[in-house]
C-alpha positions as CSV (number, residue, x, y, z in Angstrom):
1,X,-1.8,-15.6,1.1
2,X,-1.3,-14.1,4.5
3,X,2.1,-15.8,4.3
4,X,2.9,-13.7,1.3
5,X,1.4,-10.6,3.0
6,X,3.3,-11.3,5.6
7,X,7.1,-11.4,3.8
8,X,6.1,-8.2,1.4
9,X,4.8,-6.3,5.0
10,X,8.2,-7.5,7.1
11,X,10.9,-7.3,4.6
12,X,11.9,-4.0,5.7
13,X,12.0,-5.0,9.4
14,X,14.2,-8.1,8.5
15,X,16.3,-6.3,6.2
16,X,17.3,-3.4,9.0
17,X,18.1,-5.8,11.3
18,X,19.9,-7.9,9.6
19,X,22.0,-5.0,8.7
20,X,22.2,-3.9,12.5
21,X,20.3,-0.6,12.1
22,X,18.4,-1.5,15.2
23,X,17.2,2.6,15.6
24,X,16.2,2.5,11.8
25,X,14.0,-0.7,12.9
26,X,12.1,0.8,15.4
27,X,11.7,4.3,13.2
28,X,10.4,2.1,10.4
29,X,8.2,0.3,12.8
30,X,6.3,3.8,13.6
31,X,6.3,4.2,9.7
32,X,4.5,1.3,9.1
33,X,2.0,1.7,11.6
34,X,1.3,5.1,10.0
35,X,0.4,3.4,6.7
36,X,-1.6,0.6,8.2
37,X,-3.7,2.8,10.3
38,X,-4.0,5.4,7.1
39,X,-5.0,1.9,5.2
40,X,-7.9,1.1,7.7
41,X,-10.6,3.8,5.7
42,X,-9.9,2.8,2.4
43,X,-10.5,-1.1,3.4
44,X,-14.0,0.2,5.0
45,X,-15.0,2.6,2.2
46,X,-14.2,-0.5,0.0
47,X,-15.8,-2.9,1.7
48,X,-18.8,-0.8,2.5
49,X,-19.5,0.1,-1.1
50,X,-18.9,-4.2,-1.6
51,X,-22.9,-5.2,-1.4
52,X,-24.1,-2.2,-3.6
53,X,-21.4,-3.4,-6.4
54,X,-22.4,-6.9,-6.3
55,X,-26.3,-6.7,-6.5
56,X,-26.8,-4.0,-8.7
57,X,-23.4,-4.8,-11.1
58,X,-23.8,-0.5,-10.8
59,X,-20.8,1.3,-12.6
60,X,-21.8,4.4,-11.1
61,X,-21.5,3.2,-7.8
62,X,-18.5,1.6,-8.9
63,X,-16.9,5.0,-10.2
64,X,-17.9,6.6,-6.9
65,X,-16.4,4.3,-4.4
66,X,-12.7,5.0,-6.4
67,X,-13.3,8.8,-6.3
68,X,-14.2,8.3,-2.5
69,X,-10.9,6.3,-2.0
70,X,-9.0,8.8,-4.3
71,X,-10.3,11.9,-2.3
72,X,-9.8,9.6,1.2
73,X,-5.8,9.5,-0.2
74,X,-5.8,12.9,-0.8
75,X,-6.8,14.1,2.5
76,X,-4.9,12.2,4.2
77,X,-2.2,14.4,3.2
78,X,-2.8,17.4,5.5
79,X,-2.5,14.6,8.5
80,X,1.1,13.3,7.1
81,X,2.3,16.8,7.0
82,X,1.9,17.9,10.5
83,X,3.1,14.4,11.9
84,X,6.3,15.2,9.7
85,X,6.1,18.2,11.3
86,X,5.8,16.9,14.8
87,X,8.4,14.5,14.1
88,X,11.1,16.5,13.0
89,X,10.1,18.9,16.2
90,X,10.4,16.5,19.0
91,X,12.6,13.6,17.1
92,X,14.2,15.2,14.6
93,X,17.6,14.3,16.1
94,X,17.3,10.9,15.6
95,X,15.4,11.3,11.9
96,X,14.5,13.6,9.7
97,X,11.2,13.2,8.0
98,X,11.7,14.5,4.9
99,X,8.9,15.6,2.1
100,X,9.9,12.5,-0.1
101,X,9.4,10.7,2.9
102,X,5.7,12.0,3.1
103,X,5.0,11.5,-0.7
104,X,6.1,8.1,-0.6
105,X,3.6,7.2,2.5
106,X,1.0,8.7,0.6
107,X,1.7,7.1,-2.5
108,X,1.5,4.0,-0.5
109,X,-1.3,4.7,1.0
110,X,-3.5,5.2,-2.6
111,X,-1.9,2.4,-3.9
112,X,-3.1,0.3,-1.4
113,X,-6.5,2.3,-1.6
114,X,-7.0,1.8,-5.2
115,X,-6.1,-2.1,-5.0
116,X,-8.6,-2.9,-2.3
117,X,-11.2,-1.4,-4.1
118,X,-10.2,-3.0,-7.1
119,X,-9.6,-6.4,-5.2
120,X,-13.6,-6.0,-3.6
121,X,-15.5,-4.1,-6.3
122,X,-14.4,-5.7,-9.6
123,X,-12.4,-9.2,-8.9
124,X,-14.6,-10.5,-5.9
125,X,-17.9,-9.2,-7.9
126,X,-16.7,-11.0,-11.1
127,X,-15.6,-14.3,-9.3
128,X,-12.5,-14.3,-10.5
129,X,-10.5,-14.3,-7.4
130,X,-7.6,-16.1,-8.4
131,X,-5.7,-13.0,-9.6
132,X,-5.9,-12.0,-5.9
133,X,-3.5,-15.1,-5.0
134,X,-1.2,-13.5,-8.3
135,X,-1.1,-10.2,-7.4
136,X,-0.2,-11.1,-4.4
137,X,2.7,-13.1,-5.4
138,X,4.3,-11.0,-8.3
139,X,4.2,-8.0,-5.2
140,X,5.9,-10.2,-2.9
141,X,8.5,-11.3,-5.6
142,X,9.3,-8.1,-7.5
143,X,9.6,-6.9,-3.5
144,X,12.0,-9.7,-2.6
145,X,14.2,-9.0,-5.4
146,X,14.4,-5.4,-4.9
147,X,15.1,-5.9,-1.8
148,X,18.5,-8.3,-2.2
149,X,19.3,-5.3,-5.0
150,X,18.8,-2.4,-2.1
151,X,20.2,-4.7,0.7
152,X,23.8,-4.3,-0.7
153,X,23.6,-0.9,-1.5
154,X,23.0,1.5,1.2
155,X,19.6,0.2,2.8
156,X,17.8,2.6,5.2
157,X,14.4,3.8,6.0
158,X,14.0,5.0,2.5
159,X,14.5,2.4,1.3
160,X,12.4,0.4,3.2
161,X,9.2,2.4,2.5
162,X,9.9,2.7,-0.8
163,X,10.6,-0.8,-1.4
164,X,7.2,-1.1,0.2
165,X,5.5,1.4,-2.2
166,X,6.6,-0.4,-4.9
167,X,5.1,-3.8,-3.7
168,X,1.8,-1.5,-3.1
169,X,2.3,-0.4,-7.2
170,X,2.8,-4.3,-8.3
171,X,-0.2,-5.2,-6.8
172,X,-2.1,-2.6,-7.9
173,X,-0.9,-2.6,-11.5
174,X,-1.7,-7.0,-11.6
175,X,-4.7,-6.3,-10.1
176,X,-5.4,-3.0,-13.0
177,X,-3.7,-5.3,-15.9
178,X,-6.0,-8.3,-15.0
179,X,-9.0,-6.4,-14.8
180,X,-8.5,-4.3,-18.5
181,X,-7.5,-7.9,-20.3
182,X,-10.4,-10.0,-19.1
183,X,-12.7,-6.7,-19.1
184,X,-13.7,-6.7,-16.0
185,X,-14.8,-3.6,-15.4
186,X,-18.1,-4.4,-17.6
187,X,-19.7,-6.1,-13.9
């Protein structure tokens, strides 16, 4: 598993630097530390809400820890904003942060948000961890394949975070189709 995690989370950095965009590397370094600091919270929130779910099977609580995660996402976007800002103030030379730019780390962010919870609060609760192991892997592949398409056409920092949304969106929607076809979500 961590292997997987590990190709879906460094295929950008491969793929730059393979290309010789050495700059664009180091850019989508500070990217990607953005959207793993941003996906500390929603791993907490998750993981907090984790012994409540299990021991009282409480849909309620259940409902509560995705609008926390949702509204966690949602604030988050003030925060992205002024560090576009900043960016483009001080670095804005070497790269423009466009608003796309933003929506796509956001994006990323409650993808990831809404997959951890789904990944602690319905499949760890049920037992039925194996689709953790498969969304994991249809991510990682749909990413790798995307990837070799993007890789000859123009690959940049765009691409790279959007490639990485879209692994964030796989996983979530394995994770959501798993969950709604063994109903799940009756813990």
């Amino acid at each position: 598993s961590n292997f997987i995690s590990t190709i879906k989370d460094r295929g950008g950095f491969i793929a730059l630097g393979l290309l010789g965009l050495n700059s664009f590397v180091a850019i989508f370094d500070i990217i990607f530390k953005i959207i793993m600091v941003l996906n500390i919270l929603p791993q907490i929130i998750s993981t907090s809400y984790f012994p409540k779910i299990s021991k009282t099977k409480s849909r309620k609580l259940l409902s509560e820890s995705f609008r926390v995660n949702i509204a966690y996402s949602f604030f988050s976007l003030p925060f992205l904003f002024l560090l576009q800002f900043l960016s483009n103030k001080f670095f804005g030379d070497i790269f423009l942060a466009s608003s796309l730019m933003i929506f796509t780390i956001f994006f990323c962010c409650l993808f990831y948000s809404l997959s951890v919870n789904i990944a602690k609060n319905i499949i760890i609760v049920s037992d039925k961890t194996d689709i953790l192991i498969k969304s994991a892997i249809a991510s990682s592949l749909i990413y790798l394949s995307t990837l070799f398409i993007f890789y000859h056409q123009n690959f940049d920092i765009y691409s790279a975070v959007l490639l990485l949304m879209i692994a964030y969106f796989v996983e979530l929607s394995v994770r959501l189709i798993y969950v709604i076809r063994y109903k799940l979500y009756n813990i």
